[in-house]
N, C-alpha and C positions, 0 to 999 in steps of 0.2 A: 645289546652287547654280544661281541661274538667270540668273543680270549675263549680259546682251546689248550689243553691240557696234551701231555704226549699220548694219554688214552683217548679214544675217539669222544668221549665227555667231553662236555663244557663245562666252565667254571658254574654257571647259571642249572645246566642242569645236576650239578655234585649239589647244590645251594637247597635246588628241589624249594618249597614253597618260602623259604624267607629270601629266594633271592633278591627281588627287587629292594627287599626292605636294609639289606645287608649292601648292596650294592649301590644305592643312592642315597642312604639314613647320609642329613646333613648336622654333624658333631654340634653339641652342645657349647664347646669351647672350640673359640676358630685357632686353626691349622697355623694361623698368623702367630700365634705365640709359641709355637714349638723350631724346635732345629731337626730339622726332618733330615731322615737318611740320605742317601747321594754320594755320587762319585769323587767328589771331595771332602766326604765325610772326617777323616783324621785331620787332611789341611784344616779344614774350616772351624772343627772342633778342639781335637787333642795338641794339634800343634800350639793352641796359646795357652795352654794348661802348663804346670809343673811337669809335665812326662818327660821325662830323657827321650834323645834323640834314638838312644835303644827302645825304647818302650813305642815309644812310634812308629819304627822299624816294625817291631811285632807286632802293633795293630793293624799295618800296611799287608802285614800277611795272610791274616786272619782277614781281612775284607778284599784281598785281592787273590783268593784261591776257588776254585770251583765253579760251577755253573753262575753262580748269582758274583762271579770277581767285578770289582770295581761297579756296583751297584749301589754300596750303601747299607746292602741287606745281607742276612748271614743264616746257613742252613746248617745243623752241628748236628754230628750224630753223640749221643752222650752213653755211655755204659758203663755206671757203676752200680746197677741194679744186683749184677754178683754178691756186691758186701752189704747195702740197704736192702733187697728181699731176700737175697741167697743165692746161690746160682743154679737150685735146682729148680727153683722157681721163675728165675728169670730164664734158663737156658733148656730146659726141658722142652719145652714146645719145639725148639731147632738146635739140636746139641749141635750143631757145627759153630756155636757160638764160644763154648767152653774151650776154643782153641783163640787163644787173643788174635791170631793174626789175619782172622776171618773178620773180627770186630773192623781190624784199621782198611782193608779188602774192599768191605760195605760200605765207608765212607769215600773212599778210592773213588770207586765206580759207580757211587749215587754223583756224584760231585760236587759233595759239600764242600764248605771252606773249611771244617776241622775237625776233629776225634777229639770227644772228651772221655778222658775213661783214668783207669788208676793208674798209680807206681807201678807195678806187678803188670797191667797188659801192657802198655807202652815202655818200657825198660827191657822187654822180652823180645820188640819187634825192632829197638829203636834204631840200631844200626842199617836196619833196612829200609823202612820207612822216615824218620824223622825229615828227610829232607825231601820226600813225597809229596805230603801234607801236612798242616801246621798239629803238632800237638798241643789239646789243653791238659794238664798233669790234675787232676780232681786228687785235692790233699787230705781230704776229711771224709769222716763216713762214718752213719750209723749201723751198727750190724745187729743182728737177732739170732746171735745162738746165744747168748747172756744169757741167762736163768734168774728171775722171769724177765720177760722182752724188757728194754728200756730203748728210751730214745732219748740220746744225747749223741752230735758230733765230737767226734774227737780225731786227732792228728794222727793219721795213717802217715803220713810222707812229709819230707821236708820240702823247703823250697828250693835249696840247694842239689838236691835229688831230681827236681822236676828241671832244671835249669841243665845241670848232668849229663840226662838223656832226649836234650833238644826241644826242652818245651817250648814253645812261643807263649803262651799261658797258665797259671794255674788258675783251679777252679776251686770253690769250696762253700762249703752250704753254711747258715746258722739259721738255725730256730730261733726265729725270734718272738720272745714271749714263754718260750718255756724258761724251767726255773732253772736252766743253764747258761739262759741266751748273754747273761753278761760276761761270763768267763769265755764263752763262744765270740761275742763282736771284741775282746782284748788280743782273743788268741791270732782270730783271720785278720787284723788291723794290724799287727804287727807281721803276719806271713805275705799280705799286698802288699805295704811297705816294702819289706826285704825283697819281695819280685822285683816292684820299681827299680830297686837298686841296684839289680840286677840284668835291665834292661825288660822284662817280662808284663804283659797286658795281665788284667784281672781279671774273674769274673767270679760274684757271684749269685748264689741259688738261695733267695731270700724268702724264705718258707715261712712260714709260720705253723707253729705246734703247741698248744694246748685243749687241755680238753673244754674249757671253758670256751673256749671257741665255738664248740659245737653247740647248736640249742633246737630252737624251733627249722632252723637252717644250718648248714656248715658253715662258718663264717671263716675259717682257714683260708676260702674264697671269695669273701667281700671286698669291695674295690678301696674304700678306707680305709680299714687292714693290711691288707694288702701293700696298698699305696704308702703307708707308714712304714710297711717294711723295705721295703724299696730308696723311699727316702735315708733310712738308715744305711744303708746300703752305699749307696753311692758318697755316702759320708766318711763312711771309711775307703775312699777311690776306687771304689770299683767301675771298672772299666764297662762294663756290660752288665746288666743284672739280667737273673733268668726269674721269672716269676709265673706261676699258674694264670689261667686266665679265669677275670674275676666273673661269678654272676652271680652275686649278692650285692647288698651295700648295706649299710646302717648297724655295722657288727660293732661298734664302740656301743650303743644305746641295747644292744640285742645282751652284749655281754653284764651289763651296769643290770639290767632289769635280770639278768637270770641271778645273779650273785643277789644283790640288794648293795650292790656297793660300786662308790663311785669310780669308774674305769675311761684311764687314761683324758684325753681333750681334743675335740674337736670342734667344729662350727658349722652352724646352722646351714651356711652358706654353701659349704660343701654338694650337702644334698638337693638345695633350690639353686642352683646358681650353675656350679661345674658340670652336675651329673644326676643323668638321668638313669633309667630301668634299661637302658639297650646295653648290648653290649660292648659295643663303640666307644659310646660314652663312657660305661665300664672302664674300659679299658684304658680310654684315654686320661683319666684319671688316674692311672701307675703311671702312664707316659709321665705328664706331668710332676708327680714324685719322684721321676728319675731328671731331674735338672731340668724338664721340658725336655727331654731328651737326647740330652747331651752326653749321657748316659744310656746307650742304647738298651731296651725293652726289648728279651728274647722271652716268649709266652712256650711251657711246654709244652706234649703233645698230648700226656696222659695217656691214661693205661689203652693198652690193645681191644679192641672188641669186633662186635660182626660188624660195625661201619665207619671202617677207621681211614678211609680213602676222604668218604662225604664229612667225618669230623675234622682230618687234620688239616681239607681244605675250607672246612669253618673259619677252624682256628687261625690259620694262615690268613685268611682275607679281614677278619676282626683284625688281627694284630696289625695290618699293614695299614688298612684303612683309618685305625687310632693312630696311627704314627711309630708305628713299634719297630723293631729294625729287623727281625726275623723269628724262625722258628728252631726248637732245639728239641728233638725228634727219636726217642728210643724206642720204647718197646712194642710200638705201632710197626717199626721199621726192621726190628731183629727177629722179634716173634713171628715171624713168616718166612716161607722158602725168598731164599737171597734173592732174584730177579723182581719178584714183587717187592721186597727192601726197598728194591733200586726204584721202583716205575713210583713207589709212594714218594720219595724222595725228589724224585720228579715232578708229580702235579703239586708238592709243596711250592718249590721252586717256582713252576709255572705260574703260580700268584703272582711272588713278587716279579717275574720278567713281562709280566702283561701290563702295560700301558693302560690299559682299559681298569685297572680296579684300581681307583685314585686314593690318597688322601681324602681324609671326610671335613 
């Protein structure tokens, strides 16, 4: 394989020793039962769905803007890490970010198809940019100056607000599993809802949050979990679901044995049958819980570190190679002087535009 990246790298050499296994791993479950990405992705999918001929309009947008338009696949720059770590934490490393209009700037000029971020940055820029690039309006948000920290979503923005200042989407997170997650999937069920109605695409960010999650493993990131959450997910119509990329599995059996008590239901089969230990598989295993994915699977980018060029084109060629429909990319992409934003945003991209790194 010879896919080049817009840095003089190869995908193969960013891949470093699991390329070949990343690059030729033949999927667990065939390719034959998913609805894979493509340029006719909204005809072929959303058009026979419930969505209003608005809500299509705005999916048509959202997959028809940026370097990866009329692909299939989708690159988002997302920043609400201001009000979930804070914004000294998140904008400290590049204070140029504490100005919103640098945030929509970044996404401009990497060539994403969209800005995910809050009411508060996009309302500040919207007159100038809304008709640039598509915005996602992110309605919800945990925040940490509470006394002591807690974690619960709760309703920053309306939908009617997000709709106001030009959204093409709102976005919104729940925990699923914490001991909020039911008044969380009522509240976002009726804020998707009222988007549809309003002509607007969904998306959301199906996390999982408790601490019994964690044990001998994080399980917050096993593919069953995971994949459970996602399936919920799309239940309430979400248009896109954003989820972590899985590398665990077996968190229903992990959680049951750590408590002594019996947790949630799944089958055997799951583990012998769907999905194995790669991360393909993995992965393909959320596809799957997202309609087969008819529901497109955006994997995040997670946190910034020393090799976040070789991770996020990990993560990029997992997600596509499972059938995922893109990547949704923050603080890998703001925590650095802006022109590097730009060039990591690029060999994302370069994944999915490379012919050469197939469906598995």
């Amino acid at each position: 394989m010879t896919a080049t990246l817009s840095a003089p790298e190869t995908i193969e050499s960013w891949l470093g020793e699991e390329a070949e296994d990343l690059l030729t791993h033949k999927a667990k479950v065939s390719k034959d039962l998913l609805h894979l990405p493509g340029p006719d992705f909204v005809d072929r999918i959303f058009s026979i769905s419930d969505r209003s001929p608005q809500v299509l309009r705005s999916l048509q947008q959202l997959y028809s803007h940026g370097r990866l338009a009329n692909t299939g696949y989708l690159s988002i720059l997302p920043v609400d890490q201001g009000i979930e770590h804070s914004a000294g934490a998140s904008f400290a490393p590049n204070p140029i970010y504490f100005d919103p209009e640098n945030i929509v700037k970044l996404a401009i000029e990497a060539g994403c198809n969209a800005v995910a971020t809050t009411l508060g940055v996009l309302g500040s820029v919207s007159r100038k940019y809304a008709h640039k690039i598509p915005f996602i309006a992110k309605i919800n948000h945990n925040e940490l100056l509470t006394y002591p920290n807690q974690f619960d979503q709760v309703m920053f923005a309306s939908v009617e607000q997000a709709w106001n200042l030009g959204a093409v989407a709102v976005g919104a997170t729940i925990y699923f599993g914490s001991e909020q997650s039911t008044r969380q999937i009522q509240e976002v069920s009726q804020a998707f809802a009222r988007a549809h109605e309003l002509g607007m695409a969904t998306i959301l960010w199906c996390y999982l949050r408790n601490s019994a999650f964690k044990q001998d493993k994080d399980y917050h990131i096993s593919a069953d979990l995971t994949g459970q959450a996602n399936h919920l997910g799309v239940t309430i119509e979400a248009d896109i679901v954003k989820q972590k990329l899985p590398e665990n599995n077996h968190g229903y059996a992990a959680v049951a044995k750590a408590t002594g008590k019996s947790y949630g239901k799944t089958n055997d089969r799951v583990y012998t049958d769907l999905v194995t230990d790669h991360p393909i598989d993995l992965t393909r295993y959320q596809v799957l819980n997202s309609y087969c994915g008819r529901a497109g699977l955006i994997n995040s980018g997670g946190a910034s570190g020393k090799n976040d060029f070789a991770e996020a084109i990990r993560t990029a060629v997992i997600n596509k190679r499972a059938g995922g429909s893109g990547l949704i990319s923050g603080r890998k992409t703001f925590q650095r002087p802006f022109e590097d934003g730009v060039k990591l945003f690029h060999a994302i991209q370069d994944v999915y535009l490379s012919p050469e790194v197939t469906i598995a």
